[in-house]
Structure formats: structure tokens, C-alpha cells
C-alpha positions as CSV (number, residue, x, y, z in Angstrom):
1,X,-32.2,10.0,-3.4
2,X,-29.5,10.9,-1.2
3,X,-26.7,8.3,-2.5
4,X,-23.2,7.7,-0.7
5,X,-21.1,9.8,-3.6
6,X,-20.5,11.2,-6.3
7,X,-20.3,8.2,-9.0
8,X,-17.6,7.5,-11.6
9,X,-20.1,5.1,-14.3
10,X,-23.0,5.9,-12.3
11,X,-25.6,9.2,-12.7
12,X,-27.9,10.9,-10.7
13,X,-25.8,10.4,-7.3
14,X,-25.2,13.3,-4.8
15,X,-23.1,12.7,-1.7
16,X,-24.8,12.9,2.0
17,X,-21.3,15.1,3.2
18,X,-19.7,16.9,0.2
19,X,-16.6,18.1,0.9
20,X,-17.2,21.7,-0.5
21,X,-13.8,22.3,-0.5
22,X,-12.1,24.6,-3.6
23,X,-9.2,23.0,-5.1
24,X,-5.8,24.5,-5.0
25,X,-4.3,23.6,-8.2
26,X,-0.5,23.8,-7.3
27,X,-1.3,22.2,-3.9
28,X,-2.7,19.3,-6.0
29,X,-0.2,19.6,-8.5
30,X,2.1,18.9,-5.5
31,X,0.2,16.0,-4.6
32,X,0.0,14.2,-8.1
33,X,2.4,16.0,-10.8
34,X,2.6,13.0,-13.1
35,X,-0.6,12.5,-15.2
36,X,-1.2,16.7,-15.4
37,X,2.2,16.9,-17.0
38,X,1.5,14.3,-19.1
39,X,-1.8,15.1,-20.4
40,X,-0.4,19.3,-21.1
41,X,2.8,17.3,-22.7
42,X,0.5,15.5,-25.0
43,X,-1.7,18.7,-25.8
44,X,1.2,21.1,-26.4
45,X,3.4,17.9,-28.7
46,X,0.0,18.5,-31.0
47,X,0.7,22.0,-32.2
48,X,3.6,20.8,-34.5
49,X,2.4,17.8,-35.6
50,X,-0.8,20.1,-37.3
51,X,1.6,21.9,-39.5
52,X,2.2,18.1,-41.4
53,X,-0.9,16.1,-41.1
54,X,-4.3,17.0,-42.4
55,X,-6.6,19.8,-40.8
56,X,-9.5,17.1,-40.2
57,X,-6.8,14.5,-38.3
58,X,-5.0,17.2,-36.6
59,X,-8.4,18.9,-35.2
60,X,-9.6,14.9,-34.5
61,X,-6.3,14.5,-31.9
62,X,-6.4,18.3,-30.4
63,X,-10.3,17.7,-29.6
64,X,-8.4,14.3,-27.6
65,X,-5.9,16.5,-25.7
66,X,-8.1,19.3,-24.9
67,X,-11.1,16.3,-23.6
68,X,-7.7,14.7,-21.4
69,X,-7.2,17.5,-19.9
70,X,-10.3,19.4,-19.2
71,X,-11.8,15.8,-18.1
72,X,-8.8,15.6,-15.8
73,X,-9.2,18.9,-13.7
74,X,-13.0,18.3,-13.9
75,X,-12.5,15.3,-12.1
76,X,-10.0,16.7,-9.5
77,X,-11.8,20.0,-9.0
78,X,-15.5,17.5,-8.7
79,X,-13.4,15.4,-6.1
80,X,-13.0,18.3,-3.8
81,X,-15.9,20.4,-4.3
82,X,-18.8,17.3,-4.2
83,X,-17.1,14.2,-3.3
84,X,-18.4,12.5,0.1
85,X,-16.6,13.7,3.0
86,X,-15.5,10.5,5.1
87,X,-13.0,10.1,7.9
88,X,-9.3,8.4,8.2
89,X,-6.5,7.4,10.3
90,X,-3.3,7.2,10.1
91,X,-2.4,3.5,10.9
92,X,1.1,3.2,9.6
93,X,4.0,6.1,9.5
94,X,6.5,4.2,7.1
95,X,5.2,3.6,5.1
96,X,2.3,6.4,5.1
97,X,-1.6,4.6,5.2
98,X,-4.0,5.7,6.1
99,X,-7.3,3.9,6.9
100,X,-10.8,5.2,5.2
101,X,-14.2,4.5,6.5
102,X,-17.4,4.8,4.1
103,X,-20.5,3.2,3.4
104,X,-20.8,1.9,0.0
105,X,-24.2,1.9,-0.4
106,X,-25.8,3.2,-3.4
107,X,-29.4,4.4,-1.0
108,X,-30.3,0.6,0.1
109,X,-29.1,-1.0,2.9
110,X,-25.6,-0.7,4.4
111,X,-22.5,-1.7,3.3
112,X,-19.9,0.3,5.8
113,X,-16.0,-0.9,4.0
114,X,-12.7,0.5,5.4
115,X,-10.0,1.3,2.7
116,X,-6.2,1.3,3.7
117,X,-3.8,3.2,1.2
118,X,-0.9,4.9,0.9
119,X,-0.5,8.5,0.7
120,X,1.6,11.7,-0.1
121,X,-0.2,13.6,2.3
122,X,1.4,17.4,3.1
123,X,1.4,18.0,7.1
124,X,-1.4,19.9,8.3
125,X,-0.1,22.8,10.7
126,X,2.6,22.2,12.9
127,X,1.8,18.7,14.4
128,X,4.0,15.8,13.5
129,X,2.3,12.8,11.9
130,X,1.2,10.2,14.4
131,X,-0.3,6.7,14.9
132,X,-4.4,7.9,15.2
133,X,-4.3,11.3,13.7
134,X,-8.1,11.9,12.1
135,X,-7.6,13.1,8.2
136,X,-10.4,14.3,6.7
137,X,-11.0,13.1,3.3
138,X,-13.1,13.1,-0.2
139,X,-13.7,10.8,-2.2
140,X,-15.6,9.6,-6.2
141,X,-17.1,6.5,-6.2
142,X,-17.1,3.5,-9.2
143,X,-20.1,1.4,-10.1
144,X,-17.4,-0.3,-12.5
145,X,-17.5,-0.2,-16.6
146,X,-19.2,-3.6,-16.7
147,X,-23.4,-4.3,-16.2
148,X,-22.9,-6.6,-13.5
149,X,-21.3,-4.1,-11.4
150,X,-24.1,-0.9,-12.2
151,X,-26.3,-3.6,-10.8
152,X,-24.7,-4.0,-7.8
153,X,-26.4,-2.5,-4.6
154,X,-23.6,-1.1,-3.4
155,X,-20.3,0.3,-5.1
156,X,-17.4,-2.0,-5.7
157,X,-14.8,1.2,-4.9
158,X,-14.0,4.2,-3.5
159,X,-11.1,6.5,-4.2
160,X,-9.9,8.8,-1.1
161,X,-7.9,11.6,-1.0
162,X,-6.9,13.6,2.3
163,X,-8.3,17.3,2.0
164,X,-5.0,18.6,2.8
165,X,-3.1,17.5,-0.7
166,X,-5.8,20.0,-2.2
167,X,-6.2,22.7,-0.1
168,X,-3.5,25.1,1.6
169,X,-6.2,25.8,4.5
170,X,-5.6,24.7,7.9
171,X,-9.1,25.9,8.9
172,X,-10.5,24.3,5.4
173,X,-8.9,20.7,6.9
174,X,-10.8,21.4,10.0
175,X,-14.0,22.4,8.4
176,X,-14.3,19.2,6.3
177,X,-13.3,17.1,9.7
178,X,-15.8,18.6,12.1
179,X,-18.5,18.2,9.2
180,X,-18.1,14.2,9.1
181,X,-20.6,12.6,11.6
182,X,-19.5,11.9,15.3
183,X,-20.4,7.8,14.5
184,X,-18.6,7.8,11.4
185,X,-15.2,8.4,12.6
186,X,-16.6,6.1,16.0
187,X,-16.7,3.4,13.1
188,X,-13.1,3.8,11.9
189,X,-11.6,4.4,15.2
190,X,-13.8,0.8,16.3
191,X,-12.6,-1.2,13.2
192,X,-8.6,0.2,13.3
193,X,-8.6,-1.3,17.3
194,X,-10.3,-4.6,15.8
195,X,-7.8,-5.4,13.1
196,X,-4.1,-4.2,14.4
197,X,-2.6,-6.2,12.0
198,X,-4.3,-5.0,8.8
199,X,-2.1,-2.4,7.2
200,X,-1.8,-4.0,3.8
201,X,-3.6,-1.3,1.3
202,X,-6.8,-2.7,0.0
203,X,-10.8,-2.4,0.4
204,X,-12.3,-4.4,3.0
205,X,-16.0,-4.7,3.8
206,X,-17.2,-5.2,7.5
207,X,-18.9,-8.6,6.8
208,X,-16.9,-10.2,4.0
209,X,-13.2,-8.7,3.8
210,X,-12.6,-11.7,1.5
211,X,-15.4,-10.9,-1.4
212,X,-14.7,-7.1,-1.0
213,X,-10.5,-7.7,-2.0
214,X,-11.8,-9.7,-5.0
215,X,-14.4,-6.4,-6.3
216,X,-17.6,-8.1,-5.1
């Protein structure tokens, strides 16, 4: 089944446009230095504590570092490399959002949501940042921790990230644009002109913008 994305809680899901893009760790590191840092902080602060705790503890917290951080750049590198492709805008310059259009399903039916957030997001080539600009993006998706939400036809969230905070590649921001469907970015472009006033950061589905703030 070819589901919307790849699922954080959720297995056996393959997004319909993977990104395919190779991550750039200092690019990314760029984009998000805090939790890397913290995480290779917390790995390297165990070598001295083994020297006065027992072997069996001290192995116990260095298998935690080294799972932090390998899940972490797992994640990251997965994000870019198989994580649906979907289109956004830029709707605000100050501060940065940008809008994101995807649909949530899981394979049945449709459930098409726009996500406005703010971003970080390095220029791409030499054009200024303006009200409209398309930026490609990639994004995991969460079935949430609890039962009620695996059971869900549809995802409760998505997490973006414009292809440019991971890749140093012009041409690679280009490639991942002109491989998101023509009616996909149609849909964004439609929705941004229908709500002119929406630039507060939050999920919103098409038919209940209401149930989709609260995680339904």
C-alpha cells in the first residue's frame, strides 16, 4: 500500500514522493545545532563517569547515549532520504512561516491538511525571500503513542522541513520541487488565497480546522 509517509509509531508505510535527498550534516547542523550537541554532550560526559561506577551501569548508560544519538541522525538522515515530498509557501516574512500542504491519509480516503510553521530556512540561490515563494519540503509522519490514534484513518501530524536546511544543492531544491505533483502545489496556492488571515502556526484540515488544532 502506497501510504502518505514515512510513519513515526506506525510500520509498513512508504511515501507516494520521497524526497531522495542525501543529507548534509553541517547544513543540518546549521539548521537545528541544539539537540545534536546535546545528545554528543551526554555521550562524551559518560566516558568519566565509567572510571567510578560499575562496568554493568556504566555499559547500561553508554548503550543510552550511543541509541540517542544514532536514533537521532537516523531520523534526520530517514527525513530526507524517504520522507514525503510536499509543497509550501512562504506566507509570512517576519516572522518566517511557511504554509505546508499534505494529505494525511494513511491509504483510505482523503484527508488534504495545511500546516503553517515557522522556520530557519537558509536562502536558496540568490533570490530574496518573498510573499509566494514554493519551498520544497519533507516530512515523517505520527500515528501518535496512544491506540486511539494508530486507529485513526488518517495521521494526527506531520513534521516539515524545507529541503534546503539539509541540502547545500540548488539543483537538489529544484529536483525535489519539480517532483511534487502540479495539483498539489494548485491545492496550497488555492487554500493560502482562501484564508489570508491564517498565519498563526498550527495544523489545519480542509473540512474541520477546528478538530484538526485539537489532534483529531
Amino acid at each position: 500500500m502506497d501510504y502518505r509517509g514515512i510513519g513515526v509509531g506506525e510500520q509498513h508505510t512508504v511515501a507516494s514522493t520521497p524526497g531522495g535527498v542525501t543529507l548534509n550534516i553541517f547544513k543540518w547542523l546549521y539548521y537545528d545545532p541544539i539537540w545534536p550537541f546535546l545528545f554528543a554532550v551526554l555521550l562524551l560526559a559518560l566516558f568519566p563517569v565509567l572510571k567510578i561506577i560499575p562496568s554493568s551501569i556504566g555499559a547500561g548508560w553508554m548503550m543510552v547515549g550511543m541509541v540517542l544519538n544514532v536514533g537521532y541522525w537516523s531520523r534526520a538522515i530517514g527525513r530526507f532520504k524517504e520522507g514525503c515530498a510536499n509543497p509550501g509557501i512562504i506566507i509570512s516574512l517576519s516572522p518566517l512561516l511557511i504554509a505546508v500542504y499534505t494529505d494525511m491519509s494513511k491509504g483510505d480516503g482523503d484527508y488534504p491538511a495545511v500546516k503553517i510553521m515557522k522556520t530557519r530556512m537558509p536562502r536558496v540561490g540568490k533570490a530574496p525571500f518573498q510573499v509566494g515563494m514554493r519551498v520544497p519540503t519533507v516530512a515523517l509522519y505520527s500515528a501518535g503513542m496512544l491506540f486511539s490514534g494508530m486507529m485513526k484513518p488518517h495521521w494526527i501530524d506531520f513534521y516539515p522541513v524545507p529541503v534546503a536546511c539539509g541540502s547545500w544543492s540548488d539543483r537538489e531544491v529544484e529536483r525535489v520541487k519539480q517532483a511534487i505533483p502540479k495539483e498539489e502545489w494548485e491545492m496550497l496556492e488555492t487554500w493560502v488565497k482562501e484564508h489570508p488571515q491564517t498565519a498563526q502556526p498550527g495544523l489545519y484540515f480542509f473540512a474541520a480546522p477546528q478538530a484538526a488544532n485539537a489532534g483529531e
